[in-house]
C-alpha positions as CSV (number, residue, x, y, z in Angstrom):
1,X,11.1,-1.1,-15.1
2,X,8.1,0.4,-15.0
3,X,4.7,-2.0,-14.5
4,X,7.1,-4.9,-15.4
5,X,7.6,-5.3,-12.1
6,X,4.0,-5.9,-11.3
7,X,4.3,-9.9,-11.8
8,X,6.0,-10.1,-8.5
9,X,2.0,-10.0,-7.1
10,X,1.9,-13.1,-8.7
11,X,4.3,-14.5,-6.8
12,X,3.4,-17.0,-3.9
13,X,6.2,-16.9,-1.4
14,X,6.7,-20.4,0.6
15,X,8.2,-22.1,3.7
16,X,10.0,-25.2,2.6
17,X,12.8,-27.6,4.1
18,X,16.1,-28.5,1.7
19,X,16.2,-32.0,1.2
20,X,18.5,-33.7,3.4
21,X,20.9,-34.5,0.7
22,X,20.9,-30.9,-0.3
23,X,21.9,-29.8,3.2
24,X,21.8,-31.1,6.7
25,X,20.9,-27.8,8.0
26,X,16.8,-28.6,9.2
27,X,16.0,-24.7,9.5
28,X,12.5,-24.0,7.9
29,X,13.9,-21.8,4.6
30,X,11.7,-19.1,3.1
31,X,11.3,-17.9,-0.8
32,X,9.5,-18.8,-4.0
33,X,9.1,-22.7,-6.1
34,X,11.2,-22.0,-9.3
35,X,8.8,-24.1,-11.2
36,X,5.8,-22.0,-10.2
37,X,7.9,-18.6,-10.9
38,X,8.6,-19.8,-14.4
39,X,5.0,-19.9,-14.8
40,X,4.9,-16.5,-13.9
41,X,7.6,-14.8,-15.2
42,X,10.2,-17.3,-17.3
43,X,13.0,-14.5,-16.7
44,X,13.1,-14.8,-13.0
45,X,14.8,-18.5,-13.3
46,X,17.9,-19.9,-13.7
47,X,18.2,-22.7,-16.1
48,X,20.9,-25.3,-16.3
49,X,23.0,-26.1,-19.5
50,X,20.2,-29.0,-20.2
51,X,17.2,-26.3,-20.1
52,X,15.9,-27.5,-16.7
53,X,15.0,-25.2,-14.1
54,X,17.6,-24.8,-11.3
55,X,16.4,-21.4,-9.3
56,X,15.0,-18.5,-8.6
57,X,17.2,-15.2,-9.6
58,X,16.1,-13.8,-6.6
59,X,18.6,-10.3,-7.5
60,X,15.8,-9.6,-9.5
61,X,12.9,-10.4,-8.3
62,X,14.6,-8.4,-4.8
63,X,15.0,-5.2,-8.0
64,X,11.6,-5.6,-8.9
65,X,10.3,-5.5,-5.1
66,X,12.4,-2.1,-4.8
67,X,10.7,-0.9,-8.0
68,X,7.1,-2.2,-6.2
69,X,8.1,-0.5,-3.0
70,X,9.4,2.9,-4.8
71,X,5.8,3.3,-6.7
72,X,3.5,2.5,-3.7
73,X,5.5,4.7,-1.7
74,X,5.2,7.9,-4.6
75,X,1.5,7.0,-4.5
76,X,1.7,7.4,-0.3
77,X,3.1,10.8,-0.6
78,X,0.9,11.8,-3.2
79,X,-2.0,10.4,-0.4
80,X,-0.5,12.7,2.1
81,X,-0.4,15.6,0.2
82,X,-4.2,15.0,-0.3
83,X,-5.4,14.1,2.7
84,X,-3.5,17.6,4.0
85,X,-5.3,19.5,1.4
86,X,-8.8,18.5,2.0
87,X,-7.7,18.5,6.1
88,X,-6.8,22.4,5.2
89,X,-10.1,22.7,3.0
90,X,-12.2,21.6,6.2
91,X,-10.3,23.3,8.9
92,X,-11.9,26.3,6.4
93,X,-15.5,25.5,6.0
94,X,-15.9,25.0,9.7
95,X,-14.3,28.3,10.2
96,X,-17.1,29.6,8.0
97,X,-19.2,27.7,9.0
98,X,-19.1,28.3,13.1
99,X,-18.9,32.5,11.5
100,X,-22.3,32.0,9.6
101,X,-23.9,30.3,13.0
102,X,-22.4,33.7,15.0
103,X,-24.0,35.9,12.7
104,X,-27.5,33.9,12.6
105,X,-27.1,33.6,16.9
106,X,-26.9,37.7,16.5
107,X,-29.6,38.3,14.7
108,X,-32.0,35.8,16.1
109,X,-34.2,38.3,18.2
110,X,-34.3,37.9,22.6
111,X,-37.3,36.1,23.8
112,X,-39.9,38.7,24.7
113,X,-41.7,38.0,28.0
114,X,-45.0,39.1,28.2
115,X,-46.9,39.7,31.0
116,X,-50.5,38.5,31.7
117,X,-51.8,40.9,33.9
118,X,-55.5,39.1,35.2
C-alpha cells in the first residue's frame, strides 16, 4: 500500500443523523460524506448500477488506517531507538564532563593566607 494510504488525511470524518426514512434509530452516527470521499479518493465509494454514489467502503479506508497506523508506529520505534542513543551519548559527556571538573578542582592550588604582621 505504501503512501497510497496517505489520502485518508484528507478525509474529514463527520457526525451526522440518518434520515428518518432511512432509519428511526435518532443516535448521532459517526463516519465520512461519500460525496466528499469521492473527491478525495474515487476508489473508496460504492456506486450503484446507475453510476451514483451510494457509500463509503469503509473496509478500506479501515485497511488504509492500519497501513497509517503501522508506518507512524515504525517511525515511533525508530524515535525511541534515538532518543535512547543520544540519552546514552549524554549520560557519557556528563561523566566526562563532571571527571574533567575533578581534575581542574585538583589542580586548582589552596588559598594561601598571608599574614600581615604590623
Amino acid at each position: 500500500m505504501k503512501d497510497a494510504s496517505e489520502t485518508i488525511f484528507s478525509l474529514r470524518p463527520v457526525t451526522f443523523h440518518y434520515k428518518p426514512e432511512v432509519t428511526k434509530d435518532a443516535a448521532p452516527q459517526f463516519g465520512l460524506i461519500a460525496e466528499e470521499v469521492v473527491k478525495v479518493n474515487p476508489d473508496l465509494v460504492v456506486r450503484d448500477a446507475n453510476g451514483k454514489i451510494h457509500s463509503v467502503r469503509y473496509e478500506a479506508v479501515n485497511a488504509m488506517m492500519l497501513n497509517e497506523l503501522i508506518k507512524e508506529h515504525r517511525q515511533v520505534e525508530e524515535q525511541q531507538e534515538q532518543i535512547d542513543k543520544l540519552t546514552a551519548q549524554i549520560k557519557e559527556q556528563a561523566a566526562l564532563i563532571q571527571k574533567v571538573n575533578d581534575k581542574i578542582e585538583m589542580l586548582r592550588p589552596e588559598p594561601q593566607i598571608v599574614a600581615n604582621d604590623r
